[in-house]
C-alpha positions as CSV (number, residue, x, y, z in Angstrom):
1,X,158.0,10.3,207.5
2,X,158.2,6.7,208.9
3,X,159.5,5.9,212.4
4,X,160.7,2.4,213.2
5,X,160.2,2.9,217.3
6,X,158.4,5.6,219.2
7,X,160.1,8.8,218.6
8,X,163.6,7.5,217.1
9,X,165.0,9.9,215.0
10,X,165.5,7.9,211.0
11,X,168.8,7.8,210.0
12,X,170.2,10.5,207.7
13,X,169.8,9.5,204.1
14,X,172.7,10.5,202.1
15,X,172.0,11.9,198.3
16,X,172.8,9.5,196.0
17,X,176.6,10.2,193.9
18,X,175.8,12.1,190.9
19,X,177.9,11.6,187.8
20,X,179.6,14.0,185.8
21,X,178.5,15.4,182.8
22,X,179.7,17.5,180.0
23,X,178.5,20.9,177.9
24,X,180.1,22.2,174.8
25,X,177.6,25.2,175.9
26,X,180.7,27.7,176.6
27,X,183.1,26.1,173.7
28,X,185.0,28.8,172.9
29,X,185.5,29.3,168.9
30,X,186.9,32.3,168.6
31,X,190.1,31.5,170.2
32,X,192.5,30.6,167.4
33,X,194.6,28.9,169.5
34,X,192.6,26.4,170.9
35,X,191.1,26.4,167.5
36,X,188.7,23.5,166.5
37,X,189.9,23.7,162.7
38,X,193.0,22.4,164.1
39,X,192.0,19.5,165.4
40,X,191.9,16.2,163.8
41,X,189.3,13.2,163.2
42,X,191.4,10.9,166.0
43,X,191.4,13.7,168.4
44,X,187.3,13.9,168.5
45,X,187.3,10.5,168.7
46,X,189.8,10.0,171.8
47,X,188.1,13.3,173.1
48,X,184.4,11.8,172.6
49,X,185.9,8.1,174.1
50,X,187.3,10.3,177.6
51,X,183.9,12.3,178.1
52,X,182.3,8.5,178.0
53,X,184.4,7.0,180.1
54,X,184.0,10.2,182.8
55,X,180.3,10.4,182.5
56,X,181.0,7.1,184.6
57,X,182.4,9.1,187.7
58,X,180.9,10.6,190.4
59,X,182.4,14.5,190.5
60,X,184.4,13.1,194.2
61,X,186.4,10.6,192.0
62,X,186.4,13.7,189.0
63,X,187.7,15.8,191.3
64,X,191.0,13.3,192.6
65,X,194.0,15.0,191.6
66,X,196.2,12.2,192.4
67,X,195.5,10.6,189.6
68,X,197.7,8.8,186.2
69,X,195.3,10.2,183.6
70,X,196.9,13.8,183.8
71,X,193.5,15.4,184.8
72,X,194.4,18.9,187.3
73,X,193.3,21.9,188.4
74,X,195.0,24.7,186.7
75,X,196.5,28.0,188.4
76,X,196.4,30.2,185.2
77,X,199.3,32.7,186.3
78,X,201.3,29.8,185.3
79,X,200.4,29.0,181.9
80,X,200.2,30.7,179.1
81,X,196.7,32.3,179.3
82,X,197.7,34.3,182.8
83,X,194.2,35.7,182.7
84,X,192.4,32.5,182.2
85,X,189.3,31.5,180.7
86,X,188.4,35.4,179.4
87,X,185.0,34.4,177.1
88,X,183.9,33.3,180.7
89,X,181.1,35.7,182.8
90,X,184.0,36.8,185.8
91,X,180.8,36.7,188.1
92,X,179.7,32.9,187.2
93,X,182.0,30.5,185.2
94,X,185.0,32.2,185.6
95,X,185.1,32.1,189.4
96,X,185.3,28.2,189.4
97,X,188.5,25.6,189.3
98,X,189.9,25.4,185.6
99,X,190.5,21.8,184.8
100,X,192.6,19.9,182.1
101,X,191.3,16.1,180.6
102,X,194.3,14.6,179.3
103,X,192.6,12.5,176.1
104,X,195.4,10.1,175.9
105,X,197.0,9.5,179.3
106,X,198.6,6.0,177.9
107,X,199.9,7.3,175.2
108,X,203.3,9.1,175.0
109,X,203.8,9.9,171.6
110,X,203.1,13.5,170.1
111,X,200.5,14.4,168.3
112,X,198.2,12.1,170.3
113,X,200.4,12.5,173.8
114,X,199.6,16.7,173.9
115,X,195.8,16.5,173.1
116,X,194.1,18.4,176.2
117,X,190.4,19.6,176.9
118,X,190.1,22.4,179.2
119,X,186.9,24.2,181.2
120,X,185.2,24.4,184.6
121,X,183.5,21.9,186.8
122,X,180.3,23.6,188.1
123,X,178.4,20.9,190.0
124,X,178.0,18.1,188.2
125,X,178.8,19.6,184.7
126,X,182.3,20.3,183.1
127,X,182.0,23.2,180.8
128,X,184.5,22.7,178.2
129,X,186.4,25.9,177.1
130,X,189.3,25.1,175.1
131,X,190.6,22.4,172.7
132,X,193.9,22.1,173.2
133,X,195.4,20.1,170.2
134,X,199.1,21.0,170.7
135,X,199.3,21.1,174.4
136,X,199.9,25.1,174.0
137,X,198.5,25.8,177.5
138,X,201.6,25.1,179.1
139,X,204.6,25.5,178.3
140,X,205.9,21.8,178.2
141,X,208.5,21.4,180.6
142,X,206.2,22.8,183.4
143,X,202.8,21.3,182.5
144,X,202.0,19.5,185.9
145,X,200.9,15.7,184.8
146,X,202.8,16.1,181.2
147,X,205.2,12.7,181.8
C-alpha cells in the first residue's frame, strides 16, 4: 500500500457501482397463472428491451421507488398471492424484497399496459419469478404504480 507523506492514512476507496443483472434461474413454470404459454411474442420482446435497459443501473438507482416506470416493492398480504413467492427456499430467496418491472411504463393501453415481471433482488441479481401477463398480481384498483 502506497503512502503519499510519512504516515498519512490513503483515502478510503469506495467499490465501484455494480450493475444489475438478471436470472431466469428461479422462473417459476409451474404456476399457471403466471404462465409463460400465455404470454405473447411482443411481451418477450418489451420484457427482453426492460432487462437491457436495467442492466444499465446500478442496484442504488434499481432500488428508487420513487420512480414513473411502476417498478415497487411488493408487500404480498396485499395482493393476490398472500403467501408470496412459495417455489422460493423460505431460508434464502424468499426472505428478500419482492419487486415488480412494469415492461411498458409509457404505455397505457391493455394488453401491453398490465404486462409485469416479478422476483427478488439479491445483490446485484434480480431473480425473476413470475410472468405476469394480465397484471393478475394485484387486484387493479389497488396495484401501487398501476396509473
Amino acid at each position: 500500500m502506497a503512502r503519499g507523506k510519512r504516515g498519512a492514512i490513503p483515502a478510503p476507496q469506495l467499490p465501484d457501482p455494480v450493475n444489475v443483472k438478471f436470472s431466469f434461474k428461479h422462473l417459476d413454470l409451474g404456476n399457471e397463472k403466471y404462465s409463460i404459454k400465455k404470454c405473447c411474442v411482443r411481451f418477450f420482446t418489451e420484457m427482453i428491451l426492460s432487462l437491457n435497459r436495467y442492466s444499465s443501473f446500478t442496484t442504488e438507482q434499481f432500488r428508487e421507488q420513487n420512480n414513473d416506470d411502476g417498478r415497487h416493492c411488493h408487500y404480498f398480504p396485499d395482493t393476490s398471492e398472500p403467501n408470496g413467492f412459495t417455489t422460493l427456499d423460505p431460508e434464502t430467496l424468499g426472505i428478500e424484497e419482492a419487486w415488480q418491472i412494469r415492461l411498458c411504463p409509457d404505455v397505457h393501453k391493455p394488453p401491453e399496459s398490465a404486462w409485469r415481471v416479478h422476483g427478488v433482488l439479491l445483490g446485484d441479481v434480480f431473480y425473476i419469478v413470475w410472468l405476469d401477463y394480465e397484471h393478475l398480481l394485484y387486484d387493479n384498483n389497488l396495484a401501487p404504480g398501476n396509473e
